[in-house]
Every structure is written in structure tokens, then in C-alpha cells.
N, C-alpha and C positions, 0 to 999 in steps of 0.2 A: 504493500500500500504506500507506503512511505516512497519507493521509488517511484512510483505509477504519482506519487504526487509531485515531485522532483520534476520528472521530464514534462508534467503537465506548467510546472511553473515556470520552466527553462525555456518551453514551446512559445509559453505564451509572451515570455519577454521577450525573444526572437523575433515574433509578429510585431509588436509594437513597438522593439528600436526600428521594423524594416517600416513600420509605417511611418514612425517619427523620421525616418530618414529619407523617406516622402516626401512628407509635408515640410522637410528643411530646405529639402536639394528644390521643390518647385519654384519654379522664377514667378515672381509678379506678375509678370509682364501674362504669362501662364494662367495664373490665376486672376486677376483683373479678367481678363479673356472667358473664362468660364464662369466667372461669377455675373459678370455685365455691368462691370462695377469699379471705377477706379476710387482709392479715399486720397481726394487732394487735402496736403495740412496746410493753415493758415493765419498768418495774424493776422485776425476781425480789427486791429485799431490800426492801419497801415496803411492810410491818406494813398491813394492814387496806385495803390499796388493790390491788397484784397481786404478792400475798410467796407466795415458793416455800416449803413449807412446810419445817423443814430436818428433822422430824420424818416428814412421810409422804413429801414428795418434790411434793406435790400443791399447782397454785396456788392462791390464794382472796385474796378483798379485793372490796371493791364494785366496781371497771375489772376485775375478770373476770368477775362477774357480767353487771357490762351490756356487756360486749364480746361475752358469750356472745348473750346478747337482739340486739345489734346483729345480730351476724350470723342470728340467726333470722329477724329481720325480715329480712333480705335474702335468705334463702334460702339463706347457702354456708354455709361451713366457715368454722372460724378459727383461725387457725395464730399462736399467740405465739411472737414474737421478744423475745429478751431485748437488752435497751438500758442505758440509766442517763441523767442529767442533762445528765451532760458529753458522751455523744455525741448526746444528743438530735437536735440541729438535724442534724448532718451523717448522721445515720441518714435520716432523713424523707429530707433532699436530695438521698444516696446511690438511695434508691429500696429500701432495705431491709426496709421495711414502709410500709404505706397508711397507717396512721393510730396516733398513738402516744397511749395511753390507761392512764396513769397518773398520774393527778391533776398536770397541769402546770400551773405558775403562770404567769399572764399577767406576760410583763413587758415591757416596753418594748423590750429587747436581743431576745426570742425573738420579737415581734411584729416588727422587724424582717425575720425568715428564716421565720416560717412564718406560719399561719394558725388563728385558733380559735375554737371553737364556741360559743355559752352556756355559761356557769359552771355548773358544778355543786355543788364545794366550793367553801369558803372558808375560810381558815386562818391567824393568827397565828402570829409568832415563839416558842419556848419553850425554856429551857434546861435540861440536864440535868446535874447533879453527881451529885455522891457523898453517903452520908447521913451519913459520917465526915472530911467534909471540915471542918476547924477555923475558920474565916474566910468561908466561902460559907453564910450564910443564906437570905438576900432577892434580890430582883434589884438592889436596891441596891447589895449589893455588889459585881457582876458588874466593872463599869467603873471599875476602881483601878489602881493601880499593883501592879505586878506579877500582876496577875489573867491567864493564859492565857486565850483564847478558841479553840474549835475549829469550825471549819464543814466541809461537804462541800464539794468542789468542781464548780460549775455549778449550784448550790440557789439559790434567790432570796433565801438567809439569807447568802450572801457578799455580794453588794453591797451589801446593808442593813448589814450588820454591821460591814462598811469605813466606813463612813457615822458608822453610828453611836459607834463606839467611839472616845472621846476618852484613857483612858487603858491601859485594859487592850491587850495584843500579843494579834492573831488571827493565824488559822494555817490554811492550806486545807491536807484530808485530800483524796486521791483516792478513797479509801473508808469508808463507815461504820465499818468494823470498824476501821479504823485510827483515826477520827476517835476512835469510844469505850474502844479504847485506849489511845490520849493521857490519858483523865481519867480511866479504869481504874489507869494506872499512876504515876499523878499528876505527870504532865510537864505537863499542863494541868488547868485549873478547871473549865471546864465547856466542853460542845456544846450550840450551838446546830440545834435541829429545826421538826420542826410539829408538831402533834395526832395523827395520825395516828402518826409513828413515837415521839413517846413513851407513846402506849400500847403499843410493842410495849415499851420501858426499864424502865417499872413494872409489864408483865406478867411481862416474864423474868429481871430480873436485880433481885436483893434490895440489891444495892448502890446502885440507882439510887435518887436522888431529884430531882424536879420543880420548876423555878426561875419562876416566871411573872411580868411584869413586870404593873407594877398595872393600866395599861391595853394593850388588844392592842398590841403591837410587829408595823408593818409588815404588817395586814392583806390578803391573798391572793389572788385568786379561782384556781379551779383549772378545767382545762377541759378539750379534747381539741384534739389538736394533728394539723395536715396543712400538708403542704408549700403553698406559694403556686402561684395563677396557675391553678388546678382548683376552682373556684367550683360547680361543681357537684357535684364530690363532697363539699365543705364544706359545702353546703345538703341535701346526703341526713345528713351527720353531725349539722348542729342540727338536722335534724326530729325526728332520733330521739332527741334530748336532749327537745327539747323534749315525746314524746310520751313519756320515762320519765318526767319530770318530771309530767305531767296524770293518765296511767294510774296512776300510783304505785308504780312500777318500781323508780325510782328511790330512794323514801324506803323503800321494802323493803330495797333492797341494803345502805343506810345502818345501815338496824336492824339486821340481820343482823349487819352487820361492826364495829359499834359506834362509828357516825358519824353518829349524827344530829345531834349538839351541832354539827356542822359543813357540814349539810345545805345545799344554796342553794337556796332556791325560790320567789325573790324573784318572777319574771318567769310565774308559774303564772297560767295568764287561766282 
């Protein structure tokens, strides 16, 4: 008995590493395909890229757009998951969505953990004050003494910014809203962004004004993010960069969303 229960239980972990070994080795790209189903990840608060609208409710930004198209080309659905910076990597890794497409910057730490497509955007550092701020003109003055600095936390404008700041105190916010509270309520000087979210600063808020250092701080590429180790779903994701990019997919969505000043289309054959 004792053996007849042995190979019964040695059988049956055999089945189940061979099926775990299954459902490891299937590519995305496989399954999106058979389920009818892509999960695009997304940050809901990202002005002009995939910002949940707070006025209709509805998303828009150029990574809805071509998430939308993406999934055309493939034939499914597309089901947005809402994400953010900081849970980035562990969302991808979790398996909580296939591909995360809201303008991610390449960086070294998230090359690391995941994998990315051709660039599409590209984007410099910018900072945001107040237009009654007494002492913040220029970006000269950002980096003094006593100057607060704000960033998000998990933005590639945190480790720059550690970097770069010699005398001014920075400060990580877990959220936007908190980050431009801090210089809303003048416990700090300014936040540090990109293009993209301070056109949302000087679209909606009359207090805001725009700091820009004289040459780009810390230029970007931005791109589409997938977990490692699924090279074939990574090569179905840059084909379809690449073919937004040739048909002009891509520099539509830009126009539309008012981002062509940050367009990439360096790699256009």
C-alpha cells in the first residue's frame, strides 16, 4: 500500500511540474491569442499618455491609442489594468498584465527586471513651481540652499535628481497629488516631471509655472515594457512599434495628444 501510494504521489507531481512547465514555457503572445484578451498596465494619472479622464471618467493619451491599435492588430480585446511606476516591475512579474504601456523610461534598474521595445518617446527633466513663488525664477535657482525639491517615487526623475542635486533637500512623494501639494502648499519649491505631465500643470492649474533647465536634464527614451525571458512576445510588441512608427500610427496619436515635440522616430527605415 505504502508503495502503490509512493508512485501514486510521485505520478502525480510529475503531471503537475509537466503542466507547471506548461503554463511557464507558454509565450503571451500564445496566450493573449487564445484567451482574446491582451491586459494592457497603466498609469490612470499620466496627462497625455493613458490619464483617466477625472472629468468624463474616460481614458485617453497616445498608450491608449496604440494599445487600442495593438490589440487590433492582434485581433482581441484589451483590458486596462491600472498600475503606477512604483509597482511597475512587480506588476509585469506578478503576471498582472502582459505588457505595461505607458510611456516607460529605459533605465538601467528596470532593464534589469524587465524587457523593452523600441523607443517611442523621449523626454527630458522639467520642473514645476508656483508663478508667486518669490526666489524661484530660473532653473538656476532650483539647486541652493534651502530650495525643497519634490519627485514621485519610482520616476527616473528620482535617481537623477539624487544625483544631481548638490545643495537643494529632495523629497520622494508616493503620489502626484501629494508630490504637487508639497509646492501647492509651499512646504517645497518645486517638482520635478516630464513633458508630458507638465502639460497637464499648465493646462489645469493657473498657479502653475514651468522651470526648464537650459539644456535637456537627463534625456529619456520611453518605450513598452514586458517581463523577461518571452522573446517572443517582445518581438510581436517591436513589430508593432515598429509598424506604428512606418504607417504613421504613431505620429497621429502624438498629434492628437499633443506630443509631437517628443515624438521618436529616429529608427523609421
Amino acid at each position: 500500500m505504502k508503495a502503490i501510494t509512493l508512485l501514486f504521489v510521485l505520478g502525480f507531481a510529475a503531471l503537475s511540474g509537466t503542466a507547471h512547465s506548461q503554463a511557464v514555457s507558454e509565450s503571451h503572445l500564445d496566450r493573449v491569442r487564445r484567451l482574446s484578451e491582451v491586459r494592457v498596465c497603466i498609469w490612470p494619472d499620466y496627462y497625455s499618455i493613458s490619464y483617466r479622464n477625472t472629468r468624463t471618467g474616460n481614458l485617453e493619451g497616445i498608450d491608449i491609442d496604440l494599445a487600442k491599435e495593438f490589440a487590433k492588430d492582434l485581433g482581441v480585446a484589451v483590458r486596462f489594468v491600472d498600475s503606477s511606476f512604483k509597482a511597475l516591475i512587480e506588476d509585469l512579474t506578478a503576471d498582472k498584465c502582459d505588457i505595461s504601456m505607458h510611456a516607460v523610461g529605459i533605465t538601467p534598474l528596470r532593464q534589469e527586471k524587465l524587457d523593452f521595445t523600441r523607443p517611442h518617446l523621449r523626454s527630458g527633466i522639467l520642473g514645476v513651481t508656483t508663478k508667486a513663488h518669490p526666489t524661484l525664477k530660473s532653473w538656476a535657482d532650483v539647486d541652493q540652499d534651502g530650495m525643497v525639491v519634490v519627485v514621485a517615487t519610482g520616476t527616473f526623475m528620482e535617481p537623477v535628481m539624487k544625483d544631481y542635486l548638490k545643495k537643494a533637500k529632495l523629497i520622494s512623494m508616493d503620489t502626484p497629488e501629494a508630490r504637487e501639494q508639497e509646492v501647492m502648499s509651499g512646504r517645497a519649491d518645486v517638482f520635478m516631471t516630464d513633458y508630458p505631465f507638465s502639460r497637464k500643470m499648465l493646462a489645469r492649474h493657473d498657479w502653475a509655472k514651468l522651470v526648464e533647465p537650459p539644456q535637456q536634464l537627463a534625456p529619456t527614451s520611453y518605450a513598452y515594457a514586458v517581463n523577461k525571458g518571452d522573446p517572443k512576445w517582445l518581438e510581436a510588441v517591436d513589430a508593432f512599434v515598429a509598424s506604428a512608427k512606418k504607417d504613421g500610427r504613431l505620429l497621429k496619436a502624438a498629434e492628437a495628444n499633443g506630443l509631437s515635440k517628443i515624438v521618436n522616430l529616429d529608427d523609421v527605415r
